[in-house]
C-alpha positions as CSV (number, residue, x, y, z in Angstrom):
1,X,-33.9,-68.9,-75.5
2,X,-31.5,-71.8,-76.3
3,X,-29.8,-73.9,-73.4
4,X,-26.6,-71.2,-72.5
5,X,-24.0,-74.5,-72.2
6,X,-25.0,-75.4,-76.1
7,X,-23.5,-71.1,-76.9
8,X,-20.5,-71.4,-78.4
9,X,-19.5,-68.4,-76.8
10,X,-20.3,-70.6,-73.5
11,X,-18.3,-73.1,-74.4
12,X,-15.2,-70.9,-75.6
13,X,-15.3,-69.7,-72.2
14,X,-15.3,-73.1,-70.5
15,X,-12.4,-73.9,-72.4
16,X,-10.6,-70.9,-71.0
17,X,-11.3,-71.3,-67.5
18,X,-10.3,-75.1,-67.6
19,X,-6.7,-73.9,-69.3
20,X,-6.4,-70.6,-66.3
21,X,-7.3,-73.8,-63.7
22,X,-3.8,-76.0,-64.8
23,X,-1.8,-72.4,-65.6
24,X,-2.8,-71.5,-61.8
25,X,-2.2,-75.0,-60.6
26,X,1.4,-74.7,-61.7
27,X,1.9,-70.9,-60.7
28,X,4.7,-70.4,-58.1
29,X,2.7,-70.3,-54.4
30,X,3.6,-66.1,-54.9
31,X,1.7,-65.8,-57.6
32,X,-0.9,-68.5,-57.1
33,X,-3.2,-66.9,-54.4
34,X,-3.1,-63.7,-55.9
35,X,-2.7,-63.2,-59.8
36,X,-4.1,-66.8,-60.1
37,X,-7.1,-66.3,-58.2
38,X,-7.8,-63.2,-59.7
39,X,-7.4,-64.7,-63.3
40,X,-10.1,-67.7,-61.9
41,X,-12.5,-65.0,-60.9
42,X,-12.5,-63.6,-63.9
43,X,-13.0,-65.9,-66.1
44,X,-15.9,-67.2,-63.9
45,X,-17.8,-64.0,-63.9
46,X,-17.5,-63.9,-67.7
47,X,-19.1,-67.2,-68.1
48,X,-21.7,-66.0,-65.5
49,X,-22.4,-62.8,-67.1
50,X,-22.9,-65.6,-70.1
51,X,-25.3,-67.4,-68.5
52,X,-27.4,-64.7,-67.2
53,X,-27.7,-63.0,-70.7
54,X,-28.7,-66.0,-72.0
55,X,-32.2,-65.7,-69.8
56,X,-32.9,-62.2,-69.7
57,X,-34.6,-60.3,-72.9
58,X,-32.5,-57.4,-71.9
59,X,-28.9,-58.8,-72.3
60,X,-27.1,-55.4,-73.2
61,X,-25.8,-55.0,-69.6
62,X,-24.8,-58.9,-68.9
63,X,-22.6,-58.4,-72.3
64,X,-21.3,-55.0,-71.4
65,X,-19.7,-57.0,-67.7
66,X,-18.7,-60.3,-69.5
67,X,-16.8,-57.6,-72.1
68,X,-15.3,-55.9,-68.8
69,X,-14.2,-58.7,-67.6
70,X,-12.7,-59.9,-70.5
71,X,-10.7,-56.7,-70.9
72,X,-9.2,-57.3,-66.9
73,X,-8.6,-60.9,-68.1
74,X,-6.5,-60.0,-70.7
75,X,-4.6,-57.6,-68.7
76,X,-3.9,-60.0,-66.4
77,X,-2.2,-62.5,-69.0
78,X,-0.4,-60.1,-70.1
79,X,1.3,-59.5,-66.8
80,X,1.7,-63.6,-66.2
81,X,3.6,-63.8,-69.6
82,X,6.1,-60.5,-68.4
83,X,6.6,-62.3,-65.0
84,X,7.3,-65.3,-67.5
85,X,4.3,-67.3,-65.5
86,X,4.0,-69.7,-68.5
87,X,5.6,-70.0,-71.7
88,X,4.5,-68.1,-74.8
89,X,3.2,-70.8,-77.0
90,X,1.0,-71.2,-74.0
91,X,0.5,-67.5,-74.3
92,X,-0.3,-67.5,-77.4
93,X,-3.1,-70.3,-77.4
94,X,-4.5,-69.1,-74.5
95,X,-4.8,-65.6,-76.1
96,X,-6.3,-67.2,-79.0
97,X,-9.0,-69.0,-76.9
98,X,-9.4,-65.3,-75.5
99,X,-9.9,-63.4,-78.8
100,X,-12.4,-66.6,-79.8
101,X,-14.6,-65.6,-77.0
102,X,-14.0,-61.6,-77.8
103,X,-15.4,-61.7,-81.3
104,X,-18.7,-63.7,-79.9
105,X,-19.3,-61.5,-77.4
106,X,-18.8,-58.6,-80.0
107,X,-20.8,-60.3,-82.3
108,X,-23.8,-61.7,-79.8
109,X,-23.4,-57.3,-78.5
110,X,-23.9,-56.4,-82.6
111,X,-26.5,-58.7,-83.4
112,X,-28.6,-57.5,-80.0
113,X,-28.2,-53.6,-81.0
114,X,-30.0,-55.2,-84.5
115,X,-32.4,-56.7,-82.6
């Protein structure tokens, strides 16, 4: 079991939750203590679910809850970019930071099923 903060998956995540902290930061107060909180939630119980799968044998569940959460996550961009909550080259690299950590978690969920 390697140290969960060298994963790259970890660290994807990180980078996410750092970008939803200034997107929130700048949200209208509306949108702010609802939508952004929720988004910060999110991406925090992904990189939880991270870190505990990273020190149990048995990771299959940890994955199949960061995968969940991923999924609400990305529903919830989607609704910041219709309510125009941030611009869409911002949209667009925070999606890509999203589908980074989509195809690790896929491929960490793969190479378990191997395993």
């Amino acid at each position: 079991m390697g140290m969960f903060y060298e994963l790259p998956v970890y660290k994807a995540t990180y980078d996410v939750l750092v970008e939803l902290y200034h997107l929130v930061q700048k949200m209208p107060r509306e949108h702010k203590f609802s939508l952004g909180e929720k988004l910060k939630e999110e991406c925090m119980e992904i990189f939880l679910e991270i870190y505990q799968a990273n020190t149990v044998a048995d990771k299959g569940e940890y994955l199949k809850r960061a995968t969940l959460h991923l999924l609400r996550l990305r529903v919830m961009l989607r609704v910041c970019n219709d309510l125009r909550l941030m611009n869409m080259e911002r949209f667009v690299k925070l999606n890509e930071k999203v589908e980074s950590v989509s195809r690790q978690l896929s491929g960490w969920v793969k190479s378990e099923r191997k395993g």
